[in-house]
N, C-alpha and C positions, 0 to 999 in steps of 0.2 A: 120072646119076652123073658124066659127063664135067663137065658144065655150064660149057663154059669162053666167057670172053667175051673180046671184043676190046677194046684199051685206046683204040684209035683209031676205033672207032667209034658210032653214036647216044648221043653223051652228054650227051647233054639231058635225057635221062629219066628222069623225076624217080624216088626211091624209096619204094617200097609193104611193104605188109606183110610179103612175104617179105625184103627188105632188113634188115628194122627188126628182125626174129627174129633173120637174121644176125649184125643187130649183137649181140645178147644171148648169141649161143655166141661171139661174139670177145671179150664182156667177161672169159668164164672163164678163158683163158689169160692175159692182161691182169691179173686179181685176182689171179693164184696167181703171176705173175713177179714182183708186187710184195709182197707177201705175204711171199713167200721170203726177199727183202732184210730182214726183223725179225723171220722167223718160229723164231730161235735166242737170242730175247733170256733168254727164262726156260727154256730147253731146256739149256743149255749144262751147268748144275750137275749136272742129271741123266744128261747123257751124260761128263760129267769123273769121279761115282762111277762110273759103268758102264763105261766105256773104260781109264779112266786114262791118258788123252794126256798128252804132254809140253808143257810151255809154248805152244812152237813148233806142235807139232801144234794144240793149241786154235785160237790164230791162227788156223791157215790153215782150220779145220774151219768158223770163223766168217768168213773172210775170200774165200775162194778164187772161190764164187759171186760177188761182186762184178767181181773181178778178171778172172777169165773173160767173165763176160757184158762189161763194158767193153771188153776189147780184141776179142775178137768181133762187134760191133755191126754197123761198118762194113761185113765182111768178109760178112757174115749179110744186108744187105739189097741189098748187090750183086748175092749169090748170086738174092736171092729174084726180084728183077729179071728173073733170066734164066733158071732152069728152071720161075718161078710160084710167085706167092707161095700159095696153097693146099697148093701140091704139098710144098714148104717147111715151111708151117705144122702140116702133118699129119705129117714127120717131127721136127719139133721135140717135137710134143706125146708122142709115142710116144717118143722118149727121153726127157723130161720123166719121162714116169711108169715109165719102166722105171728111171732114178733113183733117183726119190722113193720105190719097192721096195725097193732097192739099200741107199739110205741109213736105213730105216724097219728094217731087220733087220742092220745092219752089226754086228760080230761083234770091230771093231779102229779104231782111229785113220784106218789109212792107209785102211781100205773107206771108211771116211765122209770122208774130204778126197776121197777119189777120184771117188762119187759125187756130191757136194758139185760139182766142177769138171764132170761132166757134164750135172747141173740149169743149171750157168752156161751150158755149151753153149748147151742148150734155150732158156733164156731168150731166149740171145741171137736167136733162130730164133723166136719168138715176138712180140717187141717191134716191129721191124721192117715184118715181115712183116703184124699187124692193121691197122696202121696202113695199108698200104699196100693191103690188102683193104681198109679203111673209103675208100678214097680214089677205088678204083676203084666201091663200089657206090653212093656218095652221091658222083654229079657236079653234081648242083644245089648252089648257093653257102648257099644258106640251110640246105639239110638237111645237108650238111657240117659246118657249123659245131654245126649240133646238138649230131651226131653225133661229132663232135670236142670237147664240151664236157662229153659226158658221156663221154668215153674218160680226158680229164684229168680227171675228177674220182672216176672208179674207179681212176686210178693212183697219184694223191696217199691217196684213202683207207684202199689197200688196204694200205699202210706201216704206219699206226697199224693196220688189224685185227689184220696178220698177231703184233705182239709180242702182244695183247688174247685168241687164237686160241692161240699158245702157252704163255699163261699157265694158262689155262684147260684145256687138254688136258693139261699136263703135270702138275697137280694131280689129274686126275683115272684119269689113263690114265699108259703107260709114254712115254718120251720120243719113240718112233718114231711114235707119232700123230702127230705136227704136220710126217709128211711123207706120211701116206697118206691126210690131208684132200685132197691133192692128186689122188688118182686119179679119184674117180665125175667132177669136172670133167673131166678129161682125157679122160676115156672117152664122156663125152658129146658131146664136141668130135670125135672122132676117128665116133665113130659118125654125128652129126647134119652136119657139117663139110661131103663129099663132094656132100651136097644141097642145104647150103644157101648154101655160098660159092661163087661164079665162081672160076674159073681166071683170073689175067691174070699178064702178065707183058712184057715189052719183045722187040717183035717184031722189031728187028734191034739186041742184043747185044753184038756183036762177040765178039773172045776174051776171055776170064776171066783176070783178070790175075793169075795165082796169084805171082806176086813181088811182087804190094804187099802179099800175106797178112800174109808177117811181120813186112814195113818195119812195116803199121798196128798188129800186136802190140807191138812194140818203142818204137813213137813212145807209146802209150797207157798200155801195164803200168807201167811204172821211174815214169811221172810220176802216177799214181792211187794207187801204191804209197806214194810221197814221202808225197805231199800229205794221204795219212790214218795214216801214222804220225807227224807233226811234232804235231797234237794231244794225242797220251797219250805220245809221247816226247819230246819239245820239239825245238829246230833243230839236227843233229846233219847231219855232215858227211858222213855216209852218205846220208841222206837226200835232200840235197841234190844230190850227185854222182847218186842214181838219178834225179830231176828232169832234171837236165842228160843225162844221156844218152839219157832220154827226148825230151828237145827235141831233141836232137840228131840222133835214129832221125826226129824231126819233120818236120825239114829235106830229110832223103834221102824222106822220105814223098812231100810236095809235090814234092818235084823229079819224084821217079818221075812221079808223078799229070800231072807238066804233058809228059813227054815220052813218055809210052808209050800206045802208038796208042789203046787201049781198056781207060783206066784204071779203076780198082777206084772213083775218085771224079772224076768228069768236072769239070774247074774252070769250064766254062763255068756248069755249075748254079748255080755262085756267083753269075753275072753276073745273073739274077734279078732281078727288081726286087722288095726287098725281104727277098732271103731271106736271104743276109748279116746282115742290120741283126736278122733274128729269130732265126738263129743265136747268135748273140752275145749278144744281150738272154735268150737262154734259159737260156745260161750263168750270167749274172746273178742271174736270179729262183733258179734252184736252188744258184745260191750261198746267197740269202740264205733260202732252205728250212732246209738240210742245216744252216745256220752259226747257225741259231736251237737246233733241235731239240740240239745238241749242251748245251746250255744248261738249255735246258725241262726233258729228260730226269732231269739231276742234281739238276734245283733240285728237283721233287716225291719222290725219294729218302731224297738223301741234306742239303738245309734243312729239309724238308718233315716228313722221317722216314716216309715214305710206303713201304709193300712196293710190291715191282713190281709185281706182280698189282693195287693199288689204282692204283700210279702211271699203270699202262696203261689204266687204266677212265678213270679222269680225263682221261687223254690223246684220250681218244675225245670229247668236249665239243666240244671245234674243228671236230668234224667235220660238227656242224651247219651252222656256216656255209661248207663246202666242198660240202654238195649245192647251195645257195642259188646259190653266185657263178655259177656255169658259166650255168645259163639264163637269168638274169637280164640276165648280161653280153652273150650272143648276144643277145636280144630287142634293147639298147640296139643291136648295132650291124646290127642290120637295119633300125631304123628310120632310119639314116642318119647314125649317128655315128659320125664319123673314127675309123678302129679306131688310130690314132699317139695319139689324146687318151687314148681308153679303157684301151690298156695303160699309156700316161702315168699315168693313175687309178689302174692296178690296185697298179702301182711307189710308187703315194703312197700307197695302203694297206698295203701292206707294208710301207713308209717309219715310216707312224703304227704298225704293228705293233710294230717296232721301238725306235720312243720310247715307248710303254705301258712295253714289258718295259724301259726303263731305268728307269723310278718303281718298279720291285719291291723291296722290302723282305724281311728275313728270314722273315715269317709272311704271305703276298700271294697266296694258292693261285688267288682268284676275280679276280686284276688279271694274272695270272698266264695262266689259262686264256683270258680275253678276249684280252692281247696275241696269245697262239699263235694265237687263233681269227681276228682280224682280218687277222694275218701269211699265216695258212693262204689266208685268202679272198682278199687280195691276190695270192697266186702263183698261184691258181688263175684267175684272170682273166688275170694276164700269159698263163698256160702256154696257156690254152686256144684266147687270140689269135692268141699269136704262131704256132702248132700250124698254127692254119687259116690264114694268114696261108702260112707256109713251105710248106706241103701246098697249099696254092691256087696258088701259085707255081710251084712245082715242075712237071714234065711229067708226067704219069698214068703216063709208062712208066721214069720213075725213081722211084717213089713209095716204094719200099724203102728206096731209097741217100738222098734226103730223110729218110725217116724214122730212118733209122740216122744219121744228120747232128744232128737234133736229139737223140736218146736219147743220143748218143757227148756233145755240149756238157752235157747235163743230168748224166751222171756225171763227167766235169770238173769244174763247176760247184758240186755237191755236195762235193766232195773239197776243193775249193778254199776254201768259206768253211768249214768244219768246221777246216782247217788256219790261215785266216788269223784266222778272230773265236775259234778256238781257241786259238790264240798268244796275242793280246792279251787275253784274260779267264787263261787260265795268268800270262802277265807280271805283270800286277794282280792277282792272288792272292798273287802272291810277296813282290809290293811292299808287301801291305799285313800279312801276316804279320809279325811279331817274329823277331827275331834268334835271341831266345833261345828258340823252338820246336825242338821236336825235327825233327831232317832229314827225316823222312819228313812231318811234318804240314808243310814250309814247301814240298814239291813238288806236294801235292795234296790236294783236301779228301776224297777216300776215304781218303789216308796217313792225314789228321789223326783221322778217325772212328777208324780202326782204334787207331790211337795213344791216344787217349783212354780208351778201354777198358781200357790196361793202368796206366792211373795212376790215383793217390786220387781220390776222388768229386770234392770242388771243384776242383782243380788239371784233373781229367779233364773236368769242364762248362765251367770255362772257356775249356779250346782248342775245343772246340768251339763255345763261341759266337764265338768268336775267329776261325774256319777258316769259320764260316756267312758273317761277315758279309764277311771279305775273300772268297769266292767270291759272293757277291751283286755286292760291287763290280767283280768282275771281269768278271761278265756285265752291268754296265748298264754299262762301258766300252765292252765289246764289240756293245751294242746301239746305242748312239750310233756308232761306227764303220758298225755297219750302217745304220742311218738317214741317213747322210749320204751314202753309195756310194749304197742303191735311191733318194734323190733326185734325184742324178746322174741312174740310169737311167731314170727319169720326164722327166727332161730330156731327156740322150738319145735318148728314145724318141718323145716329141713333136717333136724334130724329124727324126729319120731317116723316120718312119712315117706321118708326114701325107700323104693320098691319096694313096697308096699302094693298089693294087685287087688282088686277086689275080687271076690265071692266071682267062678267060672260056670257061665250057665248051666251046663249040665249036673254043677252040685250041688243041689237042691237038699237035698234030705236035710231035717231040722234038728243039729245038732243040741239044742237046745229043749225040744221038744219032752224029754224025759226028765 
């Protein structure tokens, strides 16, 4: 029941059967964190008859789990660091599903935002934390990478199940299903957990720097908050002030970080070779994730005329070629290929993802589904590299705060192209609208739909073909802007990451530790 191991020593040895079970009870927490991020996409209408939240409340009842789990991350794999990430992972999961209870029988608005921010908790207690159990039980460089190939590619796919999951459950059942799918996982974990995961954690700590807690809230919240309302409210001066004050709490963050004796994020970790350069590129790749799907999603909707429930099925297609990339991608660079070319590669299939979806047209569902699919397989090669690349880097007994380093860049990252290729496909919508539309149809193509409805038949067909085609144009503007950023990153990335090795098993000792 103990089964705790040391992080410093025989890590040469390889892993066997019981490892590889492991991995399959850490993919369930993994599935259902990611999951949770879509899993209110078709929930929402049947908790808005049942509640009757306020605007405001909806928001946040959709929003809060994000916003929690992001500024939590960092603060989450520090912890896990230093009391053990099992020890960690099994209170994360037990609030997780005491939650997921919580929010499955909420009775009022404020119980489910409430709820809602304590699943973000969990999460955040969750993400971190596998990754950093996958790190201590695969020290071999090849099973690692696996192992990390197939962790990015349960976390990219569990996004598209989770909206697929609550489409489904909420047609057929009341809306609090598609938060008590979450328990038998949970309970499996918390029961099978204790035997089959090591204890590890960082064997001198130092103190817990509970004053960079908030600096890290503060630097995180204002700027994730910005950066995903400037999409559906365009650039507004609120907004931008909460970015800035976010940079701002940024600033005093690092500063803290570089002078307090046993900081919440050790700057030396930076000094890595290589782990910077994947940092940064990870941001990238989930820039240009998050800054596609904002796109994809509307186009099979509301050009497409597609229900959700169908749009989400369809949505599921890409995901073909996201089980492919992962092992494919590992096999190339075991036999010896520069992992700086390969994610260079993976950054030029995203690149080409990206020019596909600018040739879409208003009626394009199959040139449509190929671009997402190619895009998809492209980030999935970046993420999966760069992952083992930064986690090979890293010291085994910061493997938390690593981990929480890249999940904190990949919700940045996210927030970022959603806000920036979301501006630029809004702008060219606006541009290519008429004058003389009505105000609500020149802000948006759901204004325009709705708008349509209430006019004569042809007058009402033609704003809408009017509203299809400028939001077409507005996404293959915004696809070319993306295309020419992830080329960058290809570049980029071929030359930061050329031989470039990661972290050699037996060198463990935590340079950073002092």
């Amino acid at each position: 029941m103990t089964n705790t191991t040391s992080t410093t020593t025989t890590p040469t040895a390889r892993a066997g059967r019981r490892e590889w079970t492991a991995l399959g009870v850490l993919m369930l927490p993994l599935l259902l964190v990611s999951m949770d991020v879509s899993v209110l996409y078709f929930a929402v209408p049947a908790i808005s008859a049942d509640l009757r939240p306020t605007g405001t409340q909806q928001l946040w009842i959709f929003d809060i789990y994000g916003f929690v789990l992001a500024g939590l991350l960092m603060t989450m794999g520090s912890l896990g660091d230093r009391i053990g990430r099992r020890r960690l992972l099994l209170m994360g999961a037990a609030a997780f599903s005491a939650a997921s209870l919580l929010a499955a029988y909420a009775n009022s608005a404020e119980t489910l935002i409430a709820a809602r921010a304590v699943l973000g908790i969990g999460g955040a207690t969750l993400l971190p934390s596998t990754m950093g159990l996958l790190r201590t039980m695969f020290t071999d460089p090849g099973q690692r990478a696996k192992a990390i190939g197939l962790w990015s590619g349960v976390m990219t796919g569990g996004i598209a199940l989770g909206s697929v999951m609550s489409g489904v459950l909420v047609e057929h059942f009341w809306w609090g299903s598609v938060f008590l799918v979450n328990l038998p996982a949970m309970a499996l974990l918390l029961i099978l957990g204790p035997f089959l995961l090591p204890e590890s954690k960082n064997p001198n700590p130092g103190r817990f720097d509970w004053q960079s807690v908030p600096l890290s809230m503060a630097a995180v919240l204002p700027v994730i908050y910005g950066l995903k309302q400037i999409p559906s409210e365009g650039w507004d001066l609120r907004y931008g002030a909460s970015i800035a004050v976010g940079l701002l709490f940024t600033a005093l963050f690092v500063r803290r970080q570089r002078t307090a004796a046993s900081p919440l994020i050790p700057p030396a970790l930076f000094r890595g070779q290589g782990f910077t350069p994947a940092v940064v590129l990870t941001l990238v790749s989930a820039f240009g994730m998050m800054g596609s799907a904002i796109f994809t999603t509307q186009y099979l909707q509301s050009v497409l005329g597609k229900s959700p429930l169908e749009a989400a099925l369809w949505s599921l297609l890409p995901s073909v070629f996201i089980g492919m990339a992962a092992p494919v991608t590992t096999q190339i660079v075991q036999k010896g290929a520069d992992r700086g070319y390969v994610v260079a590669a993976g950054f030029a299939i995203t690149a080409g993802g990206y020019a596909m979806l600018a040739l879409v047209g208003t009626d394009s569902l199959w040139l449509t589904l190929t671009a997402a699919g190619v895009l998809a397989c492209g980030v999935v090669v970046v993420m999966s590299q760069l992952t083992d690349l930064a986690m090979g880097t890293a010291p085994v007994e910061r493997a938390g705060t690593a981990s929480s380093l890249l999940e904190t860049g990949t919700e940045f990252g996210g927030a970022l192209g959603m806000a920036v290729l979301g501006s630029i496909g809004t702008a060219l919508y606006r541009h290519e609208i008429p004058d003389s539309a009505p105000a609500a149809a020149r802000e948006t193509l759901g204004g325009a739909l709705a708008t349509a409805t209430r006019l004569p038949g042809h007058t009402g067909d033609a704003l809408v073909t009017t509203a299809r085609e400028a939001f077409v144009s507005g996404m293959q503007g915004a696809a070319i802007a993306g295309a020419v950023l992830l080329a960058g990153a290809a570049a980029g990335a071929a030359l930061t990451l050329r031989r470039i090795r990661p972290r050699q098993p037996e060198a463990v000792q935590d340079p950073v530790a002092g």
